[in-house]
MDTraj code that builds the backbone (N, CA, C; nanometers):
import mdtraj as md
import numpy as np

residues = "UNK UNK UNK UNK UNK UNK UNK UNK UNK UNK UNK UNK UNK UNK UNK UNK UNK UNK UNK UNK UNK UNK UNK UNK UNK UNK UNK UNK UNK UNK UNK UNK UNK UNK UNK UNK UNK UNK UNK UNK UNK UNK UNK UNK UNK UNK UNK UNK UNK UNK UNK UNK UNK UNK UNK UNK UNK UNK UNK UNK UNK UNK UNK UNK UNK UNK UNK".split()
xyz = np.array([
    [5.8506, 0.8557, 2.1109],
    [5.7424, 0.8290, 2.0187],
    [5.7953, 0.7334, 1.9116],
    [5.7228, 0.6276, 1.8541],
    [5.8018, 0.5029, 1.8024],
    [5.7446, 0.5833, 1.6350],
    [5.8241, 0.4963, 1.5733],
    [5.8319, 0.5449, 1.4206],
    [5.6878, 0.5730, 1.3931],
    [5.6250, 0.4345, 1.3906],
    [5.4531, 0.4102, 1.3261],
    [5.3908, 0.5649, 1.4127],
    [5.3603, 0.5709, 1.5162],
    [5.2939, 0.6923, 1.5715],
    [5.3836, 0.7658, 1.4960],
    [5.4930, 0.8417, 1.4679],
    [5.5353, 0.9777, 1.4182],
    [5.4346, 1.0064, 1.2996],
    [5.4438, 0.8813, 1.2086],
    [5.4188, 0.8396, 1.0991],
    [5.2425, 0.9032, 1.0862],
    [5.1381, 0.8259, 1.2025],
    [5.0448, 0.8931, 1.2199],
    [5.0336, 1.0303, 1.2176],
    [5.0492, 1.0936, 1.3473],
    [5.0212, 1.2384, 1.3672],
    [5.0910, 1.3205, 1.2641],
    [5.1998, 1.2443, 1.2026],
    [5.2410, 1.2967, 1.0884],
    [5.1433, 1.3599, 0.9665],
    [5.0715, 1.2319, 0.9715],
    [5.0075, 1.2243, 0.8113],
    [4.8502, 1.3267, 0.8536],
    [4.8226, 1.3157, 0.9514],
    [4.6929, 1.3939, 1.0406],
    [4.7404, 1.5456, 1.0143],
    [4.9052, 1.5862, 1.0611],
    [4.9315, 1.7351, 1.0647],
    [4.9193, 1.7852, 0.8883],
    [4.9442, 1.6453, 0.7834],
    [4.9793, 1.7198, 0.6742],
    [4.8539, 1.7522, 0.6040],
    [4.7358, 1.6597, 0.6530],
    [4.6269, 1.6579, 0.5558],
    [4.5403, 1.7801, 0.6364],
    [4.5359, 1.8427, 0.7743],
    [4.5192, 1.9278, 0.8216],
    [4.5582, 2.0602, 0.7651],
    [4.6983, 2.0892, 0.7534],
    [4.7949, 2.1970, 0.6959],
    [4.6873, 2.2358, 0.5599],
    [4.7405, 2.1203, 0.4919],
    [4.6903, 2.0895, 0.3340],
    [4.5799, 2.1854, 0.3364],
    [4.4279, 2.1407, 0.3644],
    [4.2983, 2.1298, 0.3958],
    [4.2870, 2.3321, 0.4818],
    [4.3399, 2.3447, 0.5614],
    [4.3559, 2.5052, 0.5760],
    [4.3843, 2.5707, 0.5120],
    [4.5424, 2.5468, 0.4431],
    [4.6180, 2.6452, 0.3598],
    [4.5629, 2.6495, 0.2702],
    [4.4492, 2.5601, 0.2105],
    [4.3870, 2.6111, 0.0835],
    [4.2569, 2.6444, 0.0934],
    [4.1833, 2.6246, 0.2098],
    [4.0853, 2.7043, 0.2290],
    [4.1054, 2.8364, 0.2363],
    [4.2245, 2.8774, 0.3135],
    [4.2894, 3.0286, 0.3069],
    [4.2956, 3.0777, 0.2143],
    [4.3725, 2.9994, 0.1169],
    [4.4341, 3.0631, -0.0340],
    [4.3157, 3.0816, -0.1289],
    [4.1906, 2.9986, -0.1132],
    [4.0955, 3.0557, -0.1946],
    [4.0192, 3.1564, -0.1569],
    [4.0432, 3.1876, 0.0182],
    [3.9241, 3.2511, 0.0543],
    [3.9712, 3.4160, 0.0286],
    [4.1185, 3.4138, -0.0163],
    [4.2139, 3.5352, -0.0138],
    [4.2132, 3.5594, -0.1375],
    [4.2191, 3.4711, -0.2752],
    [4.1963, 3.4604, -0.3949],
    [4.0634, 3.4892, -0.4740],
    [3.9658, 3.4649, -0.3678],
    [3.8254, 3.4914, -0.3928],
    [3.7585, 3.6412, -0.3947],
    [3.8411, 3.6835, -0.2299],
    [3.8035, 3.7704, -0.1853],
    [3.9334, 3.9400, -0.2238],
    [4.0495, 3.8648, -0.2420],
    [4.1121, 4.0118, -0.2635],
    [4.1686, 3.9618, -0.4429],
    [4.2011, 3.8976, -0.5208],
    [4.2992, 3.8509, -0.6012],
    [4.1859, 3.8260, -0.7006],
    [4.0279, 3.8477, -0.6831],
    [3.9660, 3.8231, -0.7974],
    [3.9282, 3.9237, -0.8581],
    [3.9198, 4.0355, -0.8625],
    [3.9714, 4.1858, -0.9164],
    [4.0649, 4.2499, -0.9183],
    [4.1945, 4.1131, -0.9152],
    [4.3167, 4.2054, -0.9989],
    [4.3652, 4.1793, -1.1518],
    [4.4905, 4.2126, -1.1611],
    [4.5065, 4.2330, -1.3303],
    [4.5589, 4.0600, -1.2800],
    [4.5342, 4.0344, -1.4494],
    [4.5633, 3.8668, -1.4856],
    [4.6680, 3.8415, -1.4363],
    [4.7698, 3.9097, -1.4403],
    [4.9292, 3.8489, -1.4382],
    [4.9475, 3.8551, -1.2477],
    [4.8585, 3.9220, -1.2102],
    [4.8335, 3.9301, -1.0860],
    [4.8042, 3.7877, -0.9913],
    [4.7125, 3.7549, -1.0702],
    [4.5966, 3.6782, -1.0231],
    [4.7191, 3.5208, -1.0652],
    [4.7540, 3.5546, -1.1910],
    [4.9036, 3.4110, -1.2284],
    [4.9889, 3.4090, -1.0960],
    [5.0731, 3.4862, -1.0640],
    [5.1444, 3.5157, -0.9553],
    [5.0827, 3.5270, -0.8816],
    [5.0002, 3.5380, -0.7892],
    [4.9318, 3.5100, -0.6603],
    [4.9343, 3.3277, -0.6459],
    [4.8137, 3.2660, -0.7457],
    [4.8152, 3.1479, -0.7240],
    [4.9231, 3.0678, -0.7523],
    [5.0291, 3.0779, -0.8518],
    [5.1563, 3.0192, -0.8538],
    [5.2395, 3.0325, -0.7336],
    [5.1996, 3.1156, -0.6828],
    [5.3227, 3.1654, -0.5679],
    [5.3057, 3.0758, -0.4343],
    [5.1256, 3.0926, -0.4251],
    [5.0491, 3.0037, -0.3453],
    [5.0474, 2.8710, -0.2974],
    [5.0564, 2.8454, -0.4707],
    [5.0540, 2.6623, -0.5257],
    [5.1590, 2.6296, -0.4783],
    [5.2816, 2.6854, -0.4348],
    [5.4449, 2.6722, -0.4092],
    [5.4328, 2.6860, -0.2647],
    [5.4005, 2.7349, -0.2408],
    [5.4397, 2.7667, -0.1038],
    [5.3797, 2.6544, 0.0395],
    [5.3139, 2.6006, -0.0189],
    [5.2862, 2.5067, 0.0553],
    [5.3477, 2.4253, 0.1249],
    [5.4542, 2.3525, -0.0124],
    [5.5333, 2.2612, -0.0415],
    [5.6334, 2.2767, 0.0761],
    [5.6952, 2.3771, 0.1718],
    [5.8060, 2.3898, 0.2726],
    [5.7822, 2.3354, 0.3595],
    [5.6481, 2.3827, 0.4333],
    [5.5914, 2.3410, 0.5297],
    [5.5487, 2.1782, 0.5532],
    [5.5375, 2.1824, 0.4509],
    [5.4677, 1.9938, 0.4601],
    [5.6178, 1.9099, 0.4412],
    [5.7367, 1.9666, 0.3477],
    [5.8449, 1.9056, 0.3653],
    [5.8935, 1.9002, 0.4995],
    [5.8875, 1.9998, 0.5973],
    [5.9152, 2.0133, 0.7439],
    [5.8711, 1.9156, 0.7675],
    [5.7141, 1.8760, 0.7755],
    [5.6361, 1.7869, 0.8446],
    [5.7279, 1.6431, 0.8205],
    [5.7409, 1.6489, 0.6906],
    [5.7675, 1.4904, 0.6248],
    [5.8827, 1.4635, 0.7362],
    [5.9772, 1.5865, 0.7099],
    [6.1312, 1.5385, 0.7317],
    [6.0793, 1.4803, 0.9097],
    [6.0172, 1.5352, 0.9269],
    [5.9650, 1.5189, 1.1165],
    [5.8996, 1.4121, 1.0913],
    [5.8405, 1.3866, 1.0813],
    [5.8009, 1.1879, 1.0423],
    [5.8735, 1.1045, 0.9707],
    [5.9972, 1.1239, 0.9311],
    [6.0927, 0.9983, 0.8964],
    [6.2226, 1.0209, 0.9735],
    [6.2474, 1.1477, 1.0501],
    [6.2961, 1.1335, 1.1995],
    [6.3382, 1.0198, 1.2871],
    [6.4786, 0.9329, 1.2843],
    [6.4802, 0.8483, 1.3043],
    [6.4680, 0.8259, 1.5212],
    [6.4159, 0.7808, 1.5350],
    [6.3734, 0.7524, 1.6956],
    [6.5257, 0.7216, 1.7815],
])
top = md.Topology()
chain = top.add_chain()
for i, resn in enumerate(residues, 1):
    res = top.add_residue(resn, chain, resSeq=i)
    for name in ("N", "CA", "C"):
        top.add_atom(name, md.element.get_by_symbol(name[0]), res)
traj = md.Trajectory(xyz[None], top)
């Protein structure tokens, strides 16, 4: 697979990931995390907001993957 294609399906897997993981995180935030205590509800979405970030670094490092 030549650089430019990695580069594609790359950028397709991240805005995909992206676009789920936060439909998830609100639909979990909405539905279990919006009747808890505040400091709850801080730490849930901070934890959330973070956690993303591994997975999409995976992706990256896999699209600048030298051929």
């Amino acid at each position: 697979m030549s650089q430019r294609t990695r580069k594609f399906f790359g950028m397709i897997m991240l805005v995909a990931w992206v676009i789920l993981y936060a439909a998830v995180g609100m639909t979990i935030g909405a539905a279990v995390v919006a009747n808890a205590t505040p400091l709850a509800q801080i730490l849930f979405f901070l934890i959330t907001g973070l956690i993303w970030i591994v997975p999409a670094g995976l992706i990256i490092r896999w699209m600048e993957k030298q051929v």
